[in-house]
C-alpha positions as CSV (number, residue, x, y, z in Angstrom):
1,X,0.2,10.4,-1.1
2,X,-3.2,9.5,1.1
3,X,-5.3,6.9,-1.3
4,X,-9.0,6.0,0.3
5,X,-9.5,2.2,0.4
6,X,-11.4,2.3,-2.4
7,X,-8.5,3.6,-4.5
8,X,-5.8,0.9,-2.8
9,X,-8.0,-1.3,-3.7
10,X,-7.7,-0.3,-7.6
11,X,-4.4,0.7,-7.4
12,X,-3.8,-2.9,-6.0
13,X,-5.2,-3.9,-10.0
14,X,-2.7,-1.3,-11.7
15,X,0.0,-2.2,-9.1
16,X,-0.4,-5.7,-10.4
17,X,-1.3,-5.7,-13.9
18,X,0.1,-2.4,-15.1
19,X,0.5,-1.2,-18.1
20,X,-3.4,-2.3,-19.2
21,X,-5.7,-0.1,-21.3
22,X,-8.7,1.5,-18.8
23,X,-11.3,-0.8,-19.9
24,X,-9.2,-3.9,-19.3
25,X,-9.1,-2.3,-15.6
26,X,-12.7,-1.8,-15.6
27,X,-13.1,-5.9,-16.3
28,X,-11.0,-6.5,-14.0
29,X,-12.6,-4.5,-11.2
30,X,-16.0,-6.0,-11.9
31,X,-14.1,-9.7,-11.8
32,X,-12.4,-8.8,-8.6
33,X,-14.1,-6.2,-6.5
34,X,-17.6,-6.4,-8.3
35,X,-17.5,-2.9,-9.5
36,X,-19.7,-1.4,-12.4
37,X,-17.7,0.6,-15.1
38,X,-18.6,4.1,-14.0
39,X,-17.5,3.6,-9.8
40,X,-14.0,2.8,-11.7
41,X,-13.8,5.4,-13.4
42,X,-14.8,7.8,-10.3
43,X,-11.9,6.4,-8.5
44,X,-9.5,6.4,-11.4
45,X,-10.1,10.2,-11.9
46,X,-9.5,10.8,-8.6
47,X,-6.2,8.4,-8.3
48,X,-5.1,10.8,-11.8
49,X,-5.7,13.6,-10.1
50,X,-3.7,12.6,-6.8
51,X,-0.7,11.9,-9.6
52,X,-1.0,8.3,-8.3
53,X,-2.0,7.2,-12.0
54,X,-1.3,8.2,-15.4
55,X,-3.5,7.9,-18.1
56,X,-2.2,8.3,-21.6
57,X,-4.3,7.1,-24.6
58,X,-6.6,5.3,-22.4
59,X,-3.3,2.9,-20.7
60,X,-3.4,3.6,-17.1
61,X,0.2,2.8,-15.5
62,X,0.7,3.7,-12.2
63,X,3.4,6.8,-10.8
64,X,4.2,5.8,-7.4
65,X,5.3,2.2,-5.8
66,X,3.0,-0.1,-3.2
67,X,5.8,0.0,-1.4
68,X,6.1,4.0,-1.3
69,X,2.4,4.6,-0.3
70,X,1.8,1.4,2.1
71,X,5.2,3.1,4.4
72,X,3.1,6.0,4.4
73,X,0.4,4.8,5.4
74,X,2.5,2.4,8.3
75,X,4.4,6.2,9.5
76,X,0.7,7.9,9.2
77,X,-0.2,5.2,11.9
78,X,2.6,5.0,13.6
79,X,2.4,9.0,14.3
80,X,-1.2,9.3,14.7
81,X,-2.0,6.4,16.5
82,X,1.1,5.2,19.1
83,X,2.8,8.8,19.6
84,X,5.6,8.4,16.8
85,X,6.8,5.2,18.9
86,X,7.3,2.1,17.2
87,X,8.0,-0.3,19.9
88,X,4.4,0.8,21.2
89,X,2.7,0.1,17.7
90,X,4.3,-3.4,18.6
91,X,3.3,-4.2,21.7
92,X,-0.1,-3.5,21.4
93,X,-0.1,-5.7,18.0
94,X,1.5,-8.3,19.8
95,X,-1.0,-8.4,22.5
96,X,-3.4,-9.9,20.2
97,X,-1.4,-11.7,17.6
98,X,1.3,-14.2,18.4
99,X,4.3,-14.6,16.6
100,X,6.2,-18.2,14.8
101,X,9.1,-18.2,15.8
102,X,9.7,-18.1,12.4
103,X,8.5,-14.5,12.4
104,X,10.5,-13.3,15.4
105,X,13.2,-14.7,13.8
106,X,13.0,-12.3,10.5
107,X,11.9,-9.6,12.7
108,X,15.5,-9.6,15.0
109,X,17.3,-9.7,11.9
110,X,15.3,-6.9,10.4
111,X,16.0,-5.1,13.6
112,X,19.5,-6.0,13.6
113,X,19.3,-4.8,9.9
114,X,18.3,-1.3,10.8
115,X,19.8,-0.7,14.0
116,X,21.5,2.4,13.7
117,X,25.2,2.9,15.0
118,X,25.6,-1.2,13.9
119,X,29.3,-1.1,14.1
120,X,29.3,-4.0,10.9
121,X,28.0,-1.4,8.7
């Protein structure tokens, strides 16, 4: 599923917050992204239609996971942007962003983690 900004940004609300009736969502979006009533509902009619929302005597609860549509998003620019190739989606991060060694820590075990062939799994 492909969401604009726009609609990550509400579905960040309903990701949050969900199960909430629509104009609970509407306050919220004013509070939060300074949006007026009717730019919510525009994006909310279009999230329905993309099945990324349901709407069901006015309760909006969302149909698919952050998690689902941000690794889409991470293979969509993985694919587009670096070739398919990981390690190069990396380095170029890397260039410009230097890790803890906290971070490099979690990211060899992640590695480790998902290694395929590990012989320990």
């Amino acid at each position: 599923m492909k969401l604009s900004n726009s609609e990550m940004n509400l579905m960040e609300i309903i990701w949050r917050d969900s199960p909430m009736k629509s104009g609970e969502l509407a306050a919220k979006a004013l509070d939060e992204l300074g949006w007026k009533k009717s730019t919510v509902y525009t994006v909310l009619k279009k999230l329905t239609q993309k099945s990324a929302v349901r709407s069901e005597s006015a309760v909006i609860t969302p149909l698919c996971s952050r998690e689902d549509v941000l690794n889409q998003r991470s293979d969509e620019l993985i694919t587009n942007g670096y070739m398919g190739s990981l390690p190069s989606f990396l380095a170029a991060f890397l260039k410009k962003e230097k890790l803890t060694r906290a971070d490099a820590e979690e990211l060899k075990k992640l590695i480790d983690e998902y290694t395929e062939g590990d012989a320990d799994k």
